[in-house]
N, C-alpha and C positions, 0 to 999 in steps of 0.2 A: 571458519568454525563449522562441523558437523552437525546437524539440526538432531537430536537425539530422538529413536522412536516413539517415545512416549507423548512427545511434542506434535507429531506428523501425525500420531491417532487422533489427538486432540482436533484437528482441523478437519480429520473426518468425519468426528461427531459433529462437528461446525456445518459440513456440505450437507452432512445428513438434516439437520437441521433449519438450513437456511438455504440450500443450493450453491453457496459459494464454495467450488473447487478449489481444492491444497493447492495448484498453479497458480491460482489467482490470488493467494495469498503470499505465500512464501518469495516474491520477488522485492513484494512490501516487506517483508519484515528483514531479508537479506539488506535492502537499501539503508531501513532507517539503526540494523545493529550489525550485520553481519553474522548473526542468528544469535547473537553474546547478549544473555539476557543479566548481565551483570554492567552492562556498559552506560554511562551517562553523556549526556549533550556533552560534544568535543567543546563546545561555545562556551559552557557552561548553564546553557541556560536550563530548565526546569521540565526536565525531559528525559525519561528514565526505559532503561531495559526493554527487550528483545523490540517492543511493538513502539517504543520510544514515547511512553506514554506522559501524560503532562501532571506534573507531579498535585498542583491541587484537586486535579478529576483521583487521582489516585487516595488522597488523602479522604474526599465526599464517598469514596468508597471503602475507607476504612482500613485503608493499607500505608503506611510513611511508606515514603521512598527507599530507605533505607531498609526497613525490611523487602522491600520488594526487592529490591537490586540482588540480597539473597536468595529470593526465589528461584528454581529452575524456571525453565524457558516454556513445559509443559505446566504447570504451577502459574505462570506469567497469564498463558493462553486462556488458561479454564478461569481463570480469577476477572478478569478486565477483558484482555482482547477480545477474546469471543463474544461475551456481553456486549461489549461495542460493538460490532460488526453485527450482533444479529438485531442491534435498538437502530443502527444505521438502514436497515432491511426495512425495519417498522417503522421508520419514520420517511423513506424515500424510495422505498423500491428494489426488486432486488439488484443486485451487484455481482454484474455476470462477466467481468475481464479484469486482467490485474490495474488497467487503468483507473475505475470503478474504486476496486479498491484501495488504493493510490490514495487518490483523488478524496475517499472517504478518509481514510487516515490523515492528509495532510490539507484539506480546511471542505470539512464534512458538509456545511452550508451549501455549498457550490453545487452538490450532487443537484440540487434543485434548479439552480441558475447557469450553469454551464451543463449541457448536456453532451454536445456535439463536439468533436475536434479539433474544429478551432476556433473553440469556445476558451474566453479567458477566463482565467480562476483566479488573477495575482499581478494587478500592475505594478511597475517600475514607482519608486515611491509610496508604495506600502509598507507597512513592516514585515506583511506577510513574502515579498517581494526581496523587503533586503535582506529577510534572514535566508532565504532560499533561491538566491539570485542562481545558482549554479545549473537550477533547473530547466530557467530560459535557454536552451540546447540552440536556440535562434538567435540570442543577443539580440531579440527587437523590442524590449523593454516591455516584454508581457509573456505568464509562464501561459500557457496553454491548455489543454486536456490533450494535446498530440504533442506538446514538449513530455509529458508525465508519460506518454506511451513511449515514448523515444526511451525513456529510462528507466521502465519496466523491463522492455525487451533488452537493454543491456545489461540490469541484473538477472534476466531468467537466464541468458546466456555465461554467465558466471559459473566456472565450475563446481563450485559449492551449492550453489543456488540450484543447477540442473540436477545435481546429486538428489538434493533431496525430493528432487519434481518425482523423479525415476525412481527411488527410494519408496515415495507416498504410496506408488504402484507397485510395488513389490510387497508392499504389506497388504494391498488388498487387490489381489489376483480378478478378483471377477468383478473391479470394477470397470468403465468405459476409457477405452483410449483416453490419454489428456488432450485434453482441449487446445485451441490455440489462447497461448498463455496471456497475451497484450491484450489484444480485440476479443477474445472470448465470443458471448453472445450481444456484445453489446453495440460494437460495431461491426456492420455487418459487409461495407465495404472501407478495408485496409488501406486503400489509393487517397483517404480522405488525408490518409496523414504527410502525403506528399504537397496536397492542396490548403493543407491548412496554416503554414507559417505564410503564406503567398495571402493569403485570405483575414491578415491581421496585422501583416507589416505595413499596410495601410494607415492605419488607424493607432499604431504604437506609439510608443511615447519616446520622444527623441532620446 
């Protein structure tokens, strides 16, 4: 699904805003809807549209589910996502790779307690764990902050996902080359992620 321009301006007012680059968004939101801001949790569970948000933070903000799942995807952005993303800025720092932001969407605590690569976010017997087992890219019974990179980089390489990277830039001509879209500014050597399933199989949970 095509990420509509009005949605791609929205996340420029976001960088203008907060510094997090359209790249470093857009892989997260490709992962958790496929840019389909009408879509709900395959599971069922309570987890809604473009940014897969969770339906009682949606309610605290005055939105049902159900209206939101009407919402466009730009409508989605300006209402919740962004709000989040820039309260995640203000509570932790900023968020300079789509890992980061990853990471900040799918268990936001962590940005404090896992910093580094292979740093765990999620063991094996958690709930946060079984519901998102598929993220462990290691199978060694811990998701990572370099399992979440492994699967950023395979959504930005998505041709829908790239489209829109290349799109953001087309709409604003005189901004800076895009960035590198995984490691961003936040890690600053890439080789970490070849060291880091090695550096936690260790210590994994059979």
């Amino acid at each position: 699904m095509m990420l509509p321009d009005a949605a791609i301006q929205v996340l420029w007012a976001l960088s203008d805003a907060t510094g997090i680059r359209p790249e470093w968004v857009l892989p997260m939101l490709y992962l958790e809807s496929g840019f389909n801001p009408a879509i709900q949790n395959a599971q069922g569970a309570p987890y809604y549209g473009i940014g897969q948000d969770y339906g009682p933070y949606l309610t605290r903000n005055g939105i049902e589910p159900e209206a939101y799942l009407a919402m466009t995807a730009a409508e989605q952005l300006s209402a919740i996502v962004v709000p989040r993303l820039t309260g995640m800025v203000k509570a932790y720092g900023a968020l300079r790779s789509a890992t980061r932001v990853y990471q900040a969407n799918f268990l936001p605590a962590t940005l404090a307690t896992a910093p580094a690569l292979p740093s765990v976010v999620a063991w094996r017997g958690s709930s946060a764990y079984a519901s998102n087992a598929f993220l462990d890219f290691t199978k060694d019974g811990a998701i990572t902050v370099s399992d979440l990179a492994y699967w950023m980089g395979h959504q930005a390489a998505a041709p829908e996902c790239a489209a829109a990277i290349a799109r953001a830039y087309v709409l604003r001509p005189s901004a800076a080359p895009p960035q590198n879209t995984v490691y961003g500014q936040d890690f600053t050597d890439p080789l970490w992620w070849l060291l880091a399933p090695a550096a936690v199989a260790g210590y994994a949970l059979p």
